[in-house]
TORTOR-951984 format. One record per atom (N, C-alpha, C, CB): residue number from 1; x, y, z; atom name. Coordinates in nm, 3 decimals. Each point is the difference from the previous one (the first is absolute). Glycine has a CB too. Layout:
N
SITE    k        X        Y        Z   a
SITE  NUM        X        Y        Z  CA
...
REM end
This chain:
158
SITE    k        X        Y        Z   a
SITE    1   -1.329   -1.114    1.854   N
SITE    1   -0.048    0.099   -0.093  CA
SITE    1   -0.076   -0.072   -0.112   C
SITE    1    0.193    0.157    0.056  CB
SITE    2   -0.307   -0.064   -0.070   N
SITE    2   -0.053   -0.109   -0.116  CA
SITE    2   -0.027    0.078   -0.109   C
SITE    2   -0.111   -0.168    0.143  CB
SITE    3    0.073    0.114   -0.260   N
SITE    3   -0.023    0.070   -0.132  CA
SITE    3   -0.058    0.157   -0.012   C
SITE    3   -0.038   -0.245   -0.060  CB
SITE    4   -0.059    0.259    0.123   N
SITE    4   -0.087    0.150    0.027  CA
SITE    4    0.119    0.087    0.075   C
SITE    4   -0.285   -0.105    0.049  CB
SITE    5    0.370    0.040    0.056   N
SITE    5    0.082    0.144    0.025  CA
SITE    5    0.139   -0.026   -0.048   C
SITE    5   -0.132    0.079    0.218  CB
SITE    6    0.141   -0.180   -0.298   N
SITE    6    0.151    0.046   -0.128  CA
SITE    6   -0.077    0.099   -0.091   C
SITE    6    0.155   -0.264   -0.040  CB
SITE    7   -0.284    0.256    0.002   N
SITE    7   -0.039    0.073   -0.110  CA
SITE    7    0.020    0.179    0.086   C
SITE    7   -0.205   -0.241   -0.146  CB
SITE    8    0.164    0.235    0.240   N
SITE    8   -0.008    0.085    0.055  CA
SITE    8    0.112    0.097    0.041   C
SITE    8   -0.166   -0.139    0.029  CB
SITE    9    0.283    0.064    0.014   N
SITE    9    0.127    0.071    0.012  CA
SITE    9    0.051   -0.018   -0.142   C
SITE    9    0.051   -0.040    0.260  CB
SITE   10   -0.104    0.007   -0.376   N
SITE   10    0.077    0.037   -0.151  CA
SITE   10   -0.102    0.120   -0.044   C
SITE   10    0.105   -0.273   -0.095  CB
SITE   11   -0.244    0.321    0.127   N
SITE   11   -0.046    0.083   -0.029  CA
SITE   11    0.032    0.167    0.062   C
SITE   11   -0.135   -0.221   -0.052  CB
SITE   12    0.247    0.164    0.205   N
SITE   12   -0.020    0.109    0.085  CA
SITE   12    0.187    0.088   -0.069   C
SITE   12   -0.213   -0.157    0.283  CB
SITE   13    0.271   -0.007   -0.298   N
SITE   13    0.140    0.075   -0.053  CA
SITE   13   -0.004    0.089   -0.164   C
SITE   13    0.130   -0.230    0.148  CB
SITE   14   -0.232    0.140   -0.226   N
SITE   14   -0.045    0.084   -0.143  CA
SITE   14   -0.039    0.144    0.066   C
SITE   14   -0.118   -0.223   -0.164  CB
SITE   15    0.022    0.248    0.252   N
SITE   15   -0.023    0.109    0.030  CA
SITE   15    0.107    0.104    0.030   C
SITE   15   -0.178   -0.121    0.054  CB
SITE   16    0.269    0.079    0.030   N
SITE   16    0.101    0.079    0.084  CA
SITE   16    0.111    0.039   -0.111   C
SITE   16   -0.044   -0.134    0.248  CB
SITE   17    0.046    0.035   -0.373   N
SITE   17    0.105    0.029   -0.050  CA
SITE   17   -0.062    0.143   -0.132   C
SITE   17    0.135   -0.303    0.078  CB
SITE   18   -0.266    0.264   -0.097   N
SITE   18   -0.056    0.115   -0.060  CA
SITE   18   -0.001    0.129    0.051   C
SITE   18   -0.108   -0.150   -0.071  CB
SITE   19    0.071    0.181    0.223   N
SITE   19    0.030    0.119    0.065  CA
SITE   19    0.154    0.063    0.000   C
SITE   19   -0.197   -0.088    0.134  CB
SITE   20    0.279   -0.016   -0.128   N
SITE   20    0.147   -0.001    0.039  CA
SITE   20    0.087    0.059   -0.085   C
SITE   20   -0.037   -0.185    0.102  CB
SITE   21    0.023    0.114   -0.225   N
SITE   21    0.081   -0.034   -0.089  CA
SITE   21    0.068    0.157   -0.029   C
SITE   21   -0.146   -0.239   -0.094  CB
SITE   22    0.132    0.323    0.066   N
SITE   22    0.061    0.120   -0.021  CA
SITE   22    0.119    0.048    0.147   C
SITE   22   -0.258    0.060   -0.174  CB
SITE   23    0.213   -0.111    0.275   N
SITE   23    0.098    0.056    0.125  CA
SITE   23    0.071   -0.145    0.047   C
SITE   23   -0.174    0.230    0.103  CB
SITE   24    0.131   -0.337   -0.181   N
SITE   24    0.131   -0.088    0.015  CA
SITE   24    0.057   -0.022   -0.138   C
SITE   24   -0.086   -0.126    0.208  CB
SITE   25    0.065    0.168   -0.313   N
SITE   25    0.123    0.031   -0.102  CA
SITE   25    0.073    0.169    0.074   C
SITE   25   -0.156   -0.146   -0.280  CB
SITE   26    0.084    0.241    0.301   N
SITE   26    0.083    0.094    0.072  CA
SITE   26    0.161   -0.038    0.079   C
SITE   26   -0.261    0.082    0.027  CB
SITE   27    0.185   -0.195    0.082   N
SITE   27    0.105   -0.044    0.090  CA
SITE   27    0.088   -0.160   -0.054   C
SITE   27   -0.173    0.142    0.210  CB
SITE   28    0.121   -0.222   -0.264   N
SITE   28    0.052   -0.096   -0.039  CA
SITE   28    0.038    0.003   -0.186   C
SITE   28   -0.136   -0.107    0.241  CB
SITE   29    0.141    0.179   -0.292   N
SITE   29    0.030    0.009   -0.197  CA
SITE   29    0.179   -0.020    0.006   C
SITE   29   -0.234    0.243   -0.108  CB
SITE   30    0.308   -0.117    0.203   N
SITE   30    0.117   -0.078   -0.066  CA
SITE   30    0.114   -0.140    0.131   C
SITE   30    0.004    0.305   -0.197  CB
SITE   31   -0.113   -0.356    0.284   N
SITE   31    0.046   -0.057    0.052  CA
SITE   31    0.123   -0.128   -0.033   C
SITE   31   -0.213    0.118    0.073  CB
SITE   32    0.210   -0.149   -0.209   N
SITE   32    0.047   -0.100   -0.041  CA
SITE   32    0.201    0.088   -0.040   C
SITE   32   -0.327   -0.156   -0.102  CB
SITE   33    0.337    0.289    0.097   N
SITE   33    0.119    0.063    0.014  CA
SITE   33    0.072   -0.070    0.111   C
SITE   33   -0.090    0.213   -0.087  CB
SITE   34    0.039   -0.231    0.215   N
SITE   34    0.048   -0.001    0.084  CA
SITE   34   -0.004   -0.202    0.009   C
SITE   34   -0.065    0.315    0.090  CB
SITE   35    0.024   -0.344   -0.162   N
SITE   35   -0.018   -0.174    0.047  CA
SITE   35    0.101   -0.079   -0.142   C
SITE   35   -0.332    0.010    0.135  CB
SITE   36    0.456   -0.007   -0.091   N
SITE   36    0.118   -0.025   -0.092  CA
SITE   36   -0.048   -0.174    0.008   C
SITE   36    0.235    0.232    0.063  CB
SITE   37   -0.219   -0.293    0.018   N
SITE   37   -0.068   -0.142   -0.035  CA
SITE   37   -0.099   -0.074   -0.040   C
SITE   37    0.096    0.031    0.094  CB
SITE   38   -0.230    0.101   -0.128   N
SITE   38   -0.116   -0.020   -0.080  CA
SITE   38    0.044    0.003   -0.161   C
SITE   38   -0.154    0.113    0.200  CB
SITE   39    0.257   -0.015   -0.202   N
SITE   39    0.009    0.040   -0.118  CA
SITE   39    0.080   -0.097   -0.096   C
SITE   39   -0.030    0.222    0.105  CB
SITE   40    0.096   -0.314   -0.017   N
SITE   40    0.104   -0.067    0.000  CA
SITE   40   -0.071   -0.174   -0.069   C
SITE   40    0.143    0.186    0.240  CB
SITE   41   -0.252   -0.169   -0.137   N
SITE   41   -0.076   -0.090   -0.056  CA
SITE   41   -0.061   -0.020   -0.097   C
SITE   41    0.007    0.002    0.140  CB
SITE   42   -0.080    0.127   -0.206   N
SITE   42   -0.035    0.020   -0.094  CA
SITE   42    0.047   -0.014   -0.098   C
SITE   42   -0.074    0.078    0.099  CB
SITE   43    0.211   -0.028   -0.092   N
SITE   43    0.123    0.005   -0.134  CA
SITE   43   -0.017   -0.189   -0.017   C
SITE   43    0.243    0.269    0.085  CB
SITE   44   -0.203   -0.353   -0.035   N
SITE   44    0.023   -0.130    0.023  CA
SITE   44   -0.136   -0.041   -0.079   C
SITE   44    0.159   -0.003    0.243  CB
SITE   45   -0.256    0.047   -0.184   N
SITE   45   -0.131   -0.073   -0.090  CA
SITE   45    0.003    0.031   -0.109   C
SITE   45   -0.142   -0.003    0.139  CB
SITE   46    0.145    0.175   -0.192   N
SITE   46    0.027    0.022   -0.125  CA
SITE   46    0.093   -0.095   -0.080   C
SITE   46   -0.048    0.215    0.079  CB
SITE   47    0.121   -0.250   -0.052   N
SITE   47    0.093   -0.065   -0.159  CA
SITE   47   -0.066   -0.119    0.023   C
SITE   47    0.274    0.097   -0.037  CB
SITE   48   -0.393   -0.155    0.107   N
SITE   48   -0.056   -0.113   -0.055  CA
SITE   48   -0.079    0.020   -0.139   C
SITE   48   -0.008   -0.075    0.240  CB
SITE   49   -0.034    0.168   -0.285   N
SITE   49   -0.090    0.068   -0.083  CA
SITE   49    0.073    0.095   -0.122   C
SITE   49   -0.162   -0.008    0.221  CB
SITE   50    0.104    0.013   -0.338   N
SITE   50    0.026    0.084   -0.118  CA
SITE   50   -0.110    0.134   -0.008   C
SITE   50    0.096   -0.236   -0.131  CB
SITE   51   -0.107    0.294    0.058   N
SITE   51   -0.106    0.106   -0.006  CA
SITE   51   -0.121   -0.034   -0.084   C
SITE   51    0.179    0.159    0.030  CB
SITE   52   -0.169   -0.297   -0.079   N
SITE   52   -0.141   -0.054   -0.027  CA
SITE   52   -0.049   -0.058    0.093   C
SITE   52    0.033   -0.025   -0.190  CB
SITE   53    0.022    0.000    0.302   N
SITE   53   -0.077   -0.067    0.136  CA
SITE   53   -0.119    0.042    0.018   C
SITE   53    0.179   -0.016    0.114  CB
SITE   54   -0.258   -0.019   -0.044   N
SITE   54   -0.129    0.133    0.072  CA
SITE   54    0.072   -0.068    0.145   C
SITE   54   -0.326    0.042   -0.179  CB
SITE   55    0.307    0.093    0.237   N
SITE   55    0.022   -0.023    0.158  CA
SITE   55   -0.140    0.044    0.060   C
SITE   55    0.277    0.054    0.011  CB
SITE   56   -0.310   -0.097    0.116   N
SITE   56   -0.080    0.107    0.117  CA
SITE   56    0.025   -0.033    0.102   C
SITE   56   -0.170    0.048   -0.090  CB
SITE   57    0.163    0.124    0.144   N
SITE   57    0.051    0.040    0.123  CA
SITE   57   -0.208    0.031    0.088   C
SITE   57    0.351    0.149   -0.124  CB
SITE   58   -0.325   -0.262    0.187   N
SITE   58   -0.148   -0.077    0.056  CA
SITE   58    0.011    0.105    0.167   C
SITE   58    0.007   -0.352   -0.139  CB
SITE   59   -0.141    0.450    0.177   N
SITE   59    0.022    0.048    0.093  CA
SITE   59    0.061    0.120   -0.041   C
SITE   59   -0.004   -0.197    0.118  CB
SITE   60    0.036    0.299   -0.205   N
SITE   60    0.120    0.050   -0.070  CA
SITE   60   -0.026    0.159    0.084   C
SITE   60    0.019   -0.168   -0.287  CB
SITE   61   -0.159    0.191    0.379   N
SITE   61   -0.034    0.124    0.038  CA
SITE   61    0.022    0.104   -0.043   C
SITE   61    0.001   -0.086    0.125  CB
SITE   62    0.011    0.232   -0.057   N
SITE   62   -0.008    0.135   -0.047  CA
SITE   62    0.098    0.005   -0.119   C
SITE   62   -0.063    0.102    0.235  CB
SITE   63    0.175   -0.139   -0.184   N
SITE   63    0.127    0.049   -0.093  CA
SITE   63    0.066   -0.094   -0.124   C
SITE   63    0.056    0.117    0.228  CB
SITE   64   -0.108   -0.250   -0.185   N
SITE   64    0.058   -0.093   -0.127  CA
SITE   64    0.148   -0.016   -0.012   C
SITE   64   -0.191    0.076   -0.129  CB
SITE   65    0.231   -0.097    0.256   N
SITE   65    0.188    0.108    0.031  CA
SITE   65    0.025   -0.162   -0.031   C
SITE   65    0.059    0.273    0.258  CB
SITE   66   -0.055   -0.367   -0.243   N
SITE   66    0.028   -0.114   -0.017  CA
SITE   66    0.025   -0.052   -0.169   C
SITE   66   -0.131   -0.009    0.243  CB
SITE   67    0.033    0.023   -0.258   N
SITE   67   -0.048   -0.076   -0.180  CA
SITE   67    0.063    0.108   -0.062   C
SITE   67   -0.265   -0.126   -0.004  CB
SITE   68    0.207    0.285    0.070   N
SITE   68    0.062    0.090   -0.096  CA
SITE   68    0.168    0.007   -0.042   C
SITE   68   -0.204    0.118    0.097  CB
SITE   69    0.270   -0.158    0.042   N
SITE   69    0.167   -0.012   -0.017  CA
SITE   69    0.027   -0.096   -0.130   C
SITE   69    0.055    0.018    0.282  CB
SITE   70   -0.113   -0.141   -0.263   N
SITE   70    0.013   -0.069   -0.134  CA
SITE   70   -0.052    0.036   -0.121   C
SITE   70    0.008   -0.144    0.129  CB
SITE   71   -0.115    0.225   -0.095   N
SITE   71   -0.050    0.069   -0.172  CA
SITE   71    0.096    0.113   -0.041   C
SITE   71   -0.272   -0.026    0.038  CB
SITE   72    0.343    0.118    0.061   N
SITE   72    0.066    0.040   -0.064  CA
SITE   72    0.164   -0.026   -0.052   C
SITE   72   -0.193    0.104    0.093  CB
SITE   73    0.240   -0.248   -0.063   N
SITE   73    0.085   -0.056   -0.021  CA
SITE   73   -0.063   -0.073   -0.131   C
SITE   73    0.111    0.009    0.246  CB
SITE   74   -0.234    0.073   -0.329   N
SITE   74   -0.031   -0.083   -0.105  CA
SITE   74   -0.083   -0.148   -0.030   C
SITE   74    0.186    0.136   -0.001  CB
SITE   75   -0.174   -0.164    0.155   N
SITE   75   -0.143   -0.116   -0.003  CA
SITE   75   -0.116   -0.005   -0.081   C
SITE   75    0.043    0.007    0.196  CB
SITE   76   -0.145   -0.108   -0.203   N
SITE   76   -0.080    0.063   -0.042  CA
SITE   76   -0.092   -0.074    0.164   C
SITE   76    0.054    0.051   -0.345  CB
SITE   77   -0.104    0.025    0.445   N
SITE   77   -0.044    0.009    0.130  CA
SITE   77   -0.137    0.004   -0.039   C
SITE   77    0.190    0.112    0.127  CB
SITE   78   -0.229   -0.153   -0.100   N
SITE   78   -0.216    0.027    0.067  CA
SITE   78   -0.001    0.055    0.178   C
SITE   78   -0.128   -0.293   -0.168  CB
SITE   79    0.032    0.365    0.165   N
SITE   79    0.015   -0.002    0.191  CA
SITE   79   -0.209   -0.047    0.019   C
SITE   79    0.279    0.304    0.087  CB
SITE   80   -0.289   -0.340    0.008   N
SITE   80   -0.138   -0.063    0.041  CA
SITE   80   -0.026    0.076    0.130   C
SITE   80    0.027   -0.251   -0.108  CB
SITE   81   -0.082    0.257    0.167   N
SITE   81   -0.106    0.060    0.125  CA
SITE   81   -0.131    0.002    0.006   C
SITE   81    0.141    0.123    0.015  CB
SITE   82   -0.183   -0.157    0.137   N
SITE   82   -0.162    0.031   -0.046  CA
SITE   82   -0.066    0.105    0.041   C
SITE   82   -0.026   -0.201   -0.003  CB
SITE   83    0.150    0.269    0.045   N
SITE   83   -0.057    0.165    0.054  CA
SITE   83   -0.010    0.103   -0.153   C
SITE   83    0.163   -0.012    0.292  CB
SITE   84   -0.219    0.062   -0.335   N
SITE   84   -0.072    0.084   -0.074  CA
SITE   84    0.109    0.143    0.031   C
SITE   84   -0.286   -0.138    0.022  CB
SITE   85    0.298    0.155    0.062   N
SITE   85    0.079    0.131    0.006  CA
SITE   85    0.132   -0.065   -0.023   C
SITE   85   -0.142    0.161    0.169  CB
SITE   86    0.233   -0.237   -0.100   N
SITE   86    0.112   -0.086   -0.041  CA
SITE   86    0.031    0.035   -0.142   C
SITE   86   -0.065   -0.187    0.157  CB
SITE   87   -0.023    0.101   -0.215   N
SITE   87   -0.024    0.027   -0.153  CA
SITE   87    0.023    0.126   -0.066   C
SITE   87   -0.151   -0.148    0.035  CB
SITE   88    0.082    0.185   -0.004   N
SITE   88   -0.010    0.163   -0.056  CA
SITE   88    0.137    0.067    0.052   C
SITE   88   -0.288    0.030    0.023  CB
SITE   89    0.303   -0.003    0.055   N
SITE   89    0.161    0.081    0.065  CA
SITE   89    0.132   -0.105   -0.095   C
SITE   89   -0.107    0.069    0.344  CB
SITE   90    0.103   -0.152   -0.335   N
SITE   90    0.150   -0.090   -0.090  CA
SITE   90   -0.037    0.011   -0.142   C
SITE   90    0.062   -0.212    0.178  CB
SITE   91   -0.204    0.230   -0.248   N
SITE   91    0.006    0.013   -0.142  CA
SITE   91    0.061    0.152   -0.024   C
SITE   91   -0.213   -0.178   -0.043  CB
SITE   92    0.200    0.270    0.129   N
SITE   92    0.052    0.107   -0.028  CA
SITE   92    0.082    0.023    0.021   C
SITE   92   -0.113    0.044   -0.003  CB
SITE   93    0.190   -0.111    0.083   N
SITE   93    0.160   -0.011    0.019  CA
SITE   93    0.097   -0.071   -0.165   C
SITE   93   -0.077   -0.062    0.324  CB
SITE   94   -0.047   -0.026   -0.331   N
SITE   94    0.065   -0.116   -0.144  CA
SITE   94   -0.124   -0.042   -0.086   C
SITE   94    0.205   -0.138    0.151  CB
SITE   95   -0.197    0.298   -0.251   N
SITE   95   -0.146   -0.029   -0.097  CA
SITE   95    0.041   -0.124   -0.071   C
SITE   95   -0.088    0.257   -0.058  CB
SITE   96    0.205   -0.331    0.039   N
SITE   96    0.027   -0.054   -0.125  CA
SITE   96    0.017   -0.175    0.095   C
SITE   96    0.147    0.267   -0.195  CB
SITE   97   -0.157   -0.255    0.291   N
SITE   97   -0.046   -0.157    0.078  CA
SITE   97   -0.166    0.004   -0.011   C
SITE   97    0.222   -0.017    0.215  CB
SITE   98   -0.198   -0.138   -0.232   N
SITE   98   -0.138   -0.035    0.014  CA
SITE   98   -0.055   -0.053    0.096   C
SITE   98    0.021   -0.011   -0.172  CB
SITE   99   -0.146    0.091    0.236   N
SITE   99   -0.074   -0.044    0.131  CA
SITE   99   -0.132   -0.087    0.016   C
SITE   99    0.099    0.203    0.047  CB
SITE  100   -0.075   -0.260    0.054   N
SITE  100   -0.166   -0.115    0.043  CA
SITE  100    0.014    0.020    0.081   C
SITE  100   -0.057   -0.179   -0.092  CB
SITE  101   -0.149    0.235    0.128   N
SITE  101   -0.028    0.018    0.137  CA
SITE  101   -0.099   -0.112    0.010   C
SITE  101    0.046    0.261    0.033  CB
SITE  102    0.051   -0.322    0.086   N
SITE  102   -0.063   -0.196   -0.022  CA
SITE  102    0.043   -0.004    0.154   C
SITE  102    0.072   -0.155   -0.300  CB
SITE  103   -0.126    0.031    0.344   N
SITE  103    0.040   -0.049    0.138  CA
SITE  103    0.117   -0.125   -0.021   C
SITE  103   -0.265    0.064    0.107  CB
SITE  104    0.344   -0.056   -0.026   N
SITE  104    0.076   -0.098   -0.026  CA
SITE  104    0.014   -0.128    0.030   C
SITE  104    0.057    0.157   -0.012  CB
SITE  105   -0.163   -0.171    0.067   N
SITE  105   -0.025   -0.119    0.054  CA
SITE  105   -0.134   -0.088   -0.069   C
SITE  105    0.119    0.121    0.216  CB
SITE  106   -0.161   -0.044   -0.316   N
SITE  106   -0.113   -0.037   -0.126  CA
SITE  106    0.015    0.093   -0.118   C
SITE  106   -0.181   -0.076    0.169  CB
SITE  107    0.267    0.081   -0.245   N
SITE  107    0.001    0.081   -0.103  CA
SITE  107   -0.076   -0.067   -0.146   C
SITE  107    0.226    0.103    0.131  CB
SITE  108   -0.228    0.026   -0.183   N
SITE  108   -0.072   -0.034   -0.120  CA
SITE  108    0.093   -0.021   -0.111   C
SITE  108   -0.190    0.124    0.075  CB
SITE  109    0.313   -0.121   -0.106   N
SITE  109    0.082   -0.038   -0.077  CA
SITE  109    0.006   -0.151   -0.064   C
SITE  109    0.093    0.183    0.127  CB
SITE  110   -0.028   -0.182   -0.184   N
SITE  110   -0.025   -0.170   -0.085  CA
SITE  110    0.125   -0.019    0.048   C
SITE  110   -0.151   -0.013   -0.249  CB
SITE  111    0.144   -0.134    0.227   N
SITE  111    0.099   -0.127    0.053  CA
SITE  111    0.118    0.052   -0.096   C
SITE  111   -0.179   -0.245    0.059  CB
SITE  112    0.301    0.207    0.061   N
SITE  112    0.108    0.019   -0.066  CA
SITE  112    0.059    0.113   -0.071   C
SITE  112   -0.064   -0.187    0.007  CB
SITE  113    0.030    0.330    0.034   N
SITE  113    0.040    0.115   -0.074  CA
SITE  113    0.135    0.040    0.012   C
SITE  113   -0.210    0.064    0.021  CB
SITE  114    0.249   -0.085    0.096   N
SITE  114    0.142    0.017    0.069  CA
SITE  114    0.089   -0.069   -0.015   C
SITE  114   -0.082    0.066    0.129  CB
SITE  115    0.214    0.006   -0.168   N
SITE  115    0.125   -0.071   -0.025  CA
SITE  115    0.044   -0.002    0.164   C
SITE  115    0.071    0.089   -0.284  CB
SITE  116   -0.102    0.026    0.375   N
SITE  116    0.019   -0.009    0.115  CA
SITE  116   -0.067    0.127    0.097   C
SITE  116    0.204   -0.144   -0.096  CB
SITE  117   -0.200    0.093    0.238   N
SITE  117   -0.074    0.069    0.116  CA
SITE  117    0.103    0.037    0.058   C
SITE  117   -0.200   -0.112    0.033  CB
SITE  118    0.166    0.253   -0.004   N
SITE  118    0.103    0.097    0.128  CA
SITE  118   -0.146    0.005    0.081   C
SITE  118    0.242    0.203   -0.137  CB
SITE  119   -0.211   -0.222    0.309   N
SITE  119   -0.103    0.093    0.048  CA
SITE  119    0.099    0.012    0.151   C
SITE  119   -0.289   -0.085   -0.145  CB
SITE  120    0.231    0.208    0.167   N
SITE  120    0.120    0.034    0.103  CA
SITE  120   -0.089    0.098    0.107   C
SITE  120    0.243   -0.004   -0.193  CB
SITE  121   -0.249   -0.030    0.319   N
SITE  121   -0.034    0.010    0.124  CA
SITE  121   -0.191    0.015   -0.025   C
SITE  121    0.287    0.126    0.102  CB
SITE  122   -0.362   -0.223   -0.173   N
SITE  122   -0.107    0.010   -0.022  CA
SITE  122   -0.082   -0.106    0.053   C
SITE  122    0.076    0.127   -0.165  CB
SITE  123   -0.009   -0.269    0.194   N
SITE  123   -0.041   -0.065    0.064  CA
SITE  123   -0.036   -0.014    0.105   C
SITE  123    0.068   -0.028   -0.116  CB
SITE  124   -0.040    0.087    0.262   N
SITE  124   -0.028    0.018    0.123  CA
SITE  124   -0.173    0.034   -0.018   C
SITE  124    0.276    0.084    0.084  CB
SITE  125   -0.360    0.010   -0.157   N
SITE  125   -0.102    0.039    0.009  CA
SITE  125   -0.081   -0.146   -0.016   C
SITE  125    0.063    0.261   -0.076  CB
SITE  126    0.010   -0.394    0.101   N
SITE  126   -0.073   -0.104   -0.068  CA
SITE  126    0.020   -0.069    0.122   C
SITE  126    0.028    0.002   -0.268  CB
SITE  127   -0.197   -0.059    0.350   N
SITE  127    0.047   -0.091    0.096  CA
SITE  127    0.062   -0.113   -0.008   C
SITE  127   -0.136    0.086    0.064  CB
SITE  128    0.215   -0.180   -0.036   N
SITE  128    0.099   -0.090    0.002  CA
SITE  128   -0.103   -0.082   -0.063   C
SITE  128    0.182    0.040    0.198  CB
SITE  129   -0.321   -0.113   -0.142   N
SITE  129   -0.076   -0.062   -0.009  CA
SITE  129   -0.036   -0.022   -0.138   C
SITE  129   -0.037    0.058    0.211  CB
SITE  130    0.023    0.080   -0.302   N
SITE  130   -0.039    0.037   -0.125  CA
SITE  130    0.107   -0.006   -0.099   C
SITE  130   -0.162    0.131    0.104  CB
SITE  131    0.297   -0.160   -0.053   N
SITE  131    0.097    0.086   -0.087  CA
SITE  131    0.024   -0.125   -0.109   C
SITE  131    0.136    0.193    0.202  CB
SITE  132   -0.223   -0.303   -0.205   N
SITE  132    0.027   -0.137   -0.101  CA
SITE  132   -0.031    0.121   -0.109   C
SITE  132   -0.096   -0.299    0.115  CB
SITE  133   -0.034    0.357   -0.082   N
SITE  133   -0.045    0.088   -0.147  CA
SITE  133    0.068    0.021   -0.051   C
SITE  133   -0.122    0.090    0.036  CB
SITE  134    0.227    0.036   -0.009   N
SITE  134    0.067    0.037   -0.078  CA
SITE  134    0.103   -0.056   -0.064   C
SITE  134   -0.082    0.129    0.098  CB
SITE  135    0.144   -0.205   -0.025   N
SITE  135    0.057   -0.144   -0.069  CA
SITE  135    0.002   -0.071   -0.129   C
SITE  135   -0.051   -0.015    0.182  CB
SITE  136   -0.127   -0.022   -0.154   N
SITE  136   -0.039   -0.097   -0.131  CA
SITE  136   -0.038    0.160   -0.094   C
SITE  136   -0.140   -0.310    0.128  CB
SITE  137    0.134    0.428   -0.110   N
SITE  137   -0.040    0.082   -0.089  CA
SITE  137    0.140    0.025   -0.092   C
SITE  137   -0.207    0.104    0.164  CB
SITE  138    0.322   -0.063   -0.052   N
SITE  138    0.106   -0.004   -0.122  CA
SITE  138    0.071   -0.128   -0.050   C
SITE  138    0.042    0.215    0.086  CB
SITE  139   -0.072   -0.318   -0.042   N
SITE  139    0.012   -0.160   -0.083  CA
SITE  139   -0.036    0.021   -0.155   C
SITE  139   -0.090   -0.152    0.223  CB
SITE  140   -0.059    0.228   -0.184   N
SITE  140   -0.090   -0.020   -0.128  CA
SITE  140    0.031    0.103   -0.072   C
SITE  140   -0.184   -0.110    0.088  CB
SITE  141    0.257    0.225   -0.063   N
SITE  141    0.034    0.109   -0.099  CA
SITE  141    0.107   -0.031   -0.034   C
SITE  141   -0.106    0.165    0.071  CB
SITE  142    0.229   -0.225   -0.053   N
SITE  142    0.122   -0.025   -0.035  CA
SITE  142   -0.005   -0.133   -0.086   C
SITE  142    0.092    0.128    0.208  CB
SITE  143   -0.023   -0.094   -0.337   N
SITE  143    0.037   -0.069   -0.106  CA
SITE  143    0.082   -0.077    0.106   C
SITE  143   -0.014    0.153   -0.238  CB
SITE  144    0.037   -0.319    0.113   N
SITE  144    0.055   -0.123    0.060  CA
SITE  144    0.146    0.053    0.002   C
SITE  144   -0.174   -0.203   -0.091  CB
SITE  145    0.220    0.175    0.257   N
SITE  145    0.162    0.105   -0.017  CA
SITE  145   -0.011    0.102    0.032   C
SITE  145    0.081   -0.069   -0.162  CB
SITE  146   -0.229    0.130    0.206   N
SITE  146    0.077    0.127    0.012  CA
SITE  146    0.032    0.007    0.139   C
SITE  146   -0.109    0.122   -0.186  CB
SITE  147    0.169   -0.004    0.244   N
SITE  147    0.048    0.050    0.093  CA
SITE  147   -0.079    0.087    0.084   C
SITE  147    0.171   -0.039   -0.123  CB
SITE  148   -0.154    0.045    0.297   N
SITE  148   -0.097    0.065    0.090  CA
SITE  148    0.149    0.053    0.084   C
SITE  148   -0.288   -0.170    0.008  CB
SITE  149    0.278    0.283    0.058   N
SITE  149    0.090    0.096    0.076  CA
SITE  149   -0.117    0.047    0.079   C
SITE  149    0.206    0.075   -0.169  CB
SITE  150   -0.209   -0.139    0.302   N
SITE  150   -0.090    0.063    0.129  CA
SITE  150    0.068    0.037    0.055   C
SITE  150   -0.148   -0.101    0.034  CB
SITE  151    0.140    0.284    0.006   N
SITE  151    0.064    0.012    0.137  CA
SITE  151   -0.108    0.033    0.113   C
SITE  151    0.220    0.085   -0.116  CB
SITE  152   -0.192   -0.105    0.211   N
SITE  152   -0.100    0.021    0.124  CA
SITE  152    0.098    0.038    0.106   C
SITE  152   -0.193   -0.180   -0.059  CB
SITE  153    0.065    0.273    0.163   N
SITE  153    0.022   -0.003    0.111  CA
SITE  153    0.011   -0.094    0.121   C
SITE  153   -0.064    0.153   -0.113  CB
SITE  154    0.163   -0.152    0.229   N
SITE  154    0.019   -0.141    0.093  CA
SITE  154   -0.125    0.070    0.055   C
SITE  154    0.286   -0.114    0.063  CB
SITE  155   -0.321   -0.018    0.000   N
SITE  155   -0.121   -0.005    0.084  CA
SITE  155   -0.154   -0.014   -0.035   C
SITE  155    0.160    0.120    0.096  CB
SITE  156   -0.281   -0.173   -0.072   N
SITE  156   -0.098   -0.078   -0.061  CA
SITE  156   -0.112    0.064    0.050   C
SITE  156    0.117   -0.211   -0.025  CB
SITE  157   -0.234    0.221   -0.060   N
SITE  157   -0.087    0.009   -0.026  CA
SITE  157   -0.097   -0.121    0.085   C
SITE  157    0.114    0.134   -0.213  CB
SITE  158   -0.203   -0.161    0.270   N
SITE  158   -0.083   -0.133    0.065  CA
SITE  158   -0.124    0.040   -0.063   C
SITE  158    0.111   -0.059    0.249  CB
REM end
């Protein structure tokens, strides 16, 4: 795979998630009820952090169900996406989080904003080949110390 069709399958998933985004928060918003060991995890990352932290929840899609659990445990959460509708559907879920519609694998944010990274089942859309990107992207957003919580799906991307 070469550069022109990574660009290409990141332009086709931005797309899909813009059409989408309203009928997979429909079906996926309160999925995390049912995922007692997501939640579990989350709790655990939380007490690394105070409520002056900045967190982001990288990938954070329609619902923001991730970052949002910690914002409303009082975090102070960011969520990121580069889908445009994403965006739009989770700010209205959580006027009072703050959103970037950025790619995550080149964002426009400055060095070091993050006390810490949640991103949770967002990585797969990233071919294996590519996935250093996102890597060195949250290296470079996370303060010295801070903390990263990836969850992913088994099985790979080529």
């Amino acid at each position: 795979m070469n550069l022109h069709e990574y660009e290409a399958i990141k332009q086709n998933v931005r797309r899909t998630y813009d059409v989408a985004a309203l009928d997979y928060h429909s079906l996926f918003r309160n999925e995390l009820d049912d995922h007692e060991y997501d939640r579990s995890l989350l709790d655990r990352f939380a007490e690394n952090f105070s409520p002056e932290s900045i967190l982001c929840d990288i990938g954070c899609g329609p619902s923001a169900e991730y970052g949002g659990y910690l914002f409303s445990k009082g975090l102070n959460v960011h969520g990121l996406d580069f889908s445009k509708s994403c965006i739009d559907n989770a700010r209205a879920l959580y006027p009072n989080m703050v959103f970037h519609l950025d790619d995550m694998t080149n964002t426009a944010l400055p060095d070091g904003m993050f006390d810490g990274i949640l991103s949770f089942y967002a990585l797969f859309h990233i071919p294996r080949k590519f996935q250093h990107e996102v890597f060195s992207e949250f290296r470079r957003l996370l303060k010295p110390n801070g903390k990263l919580l990836l969850v992913t799906h088994k099985g790979s991307l080529t």
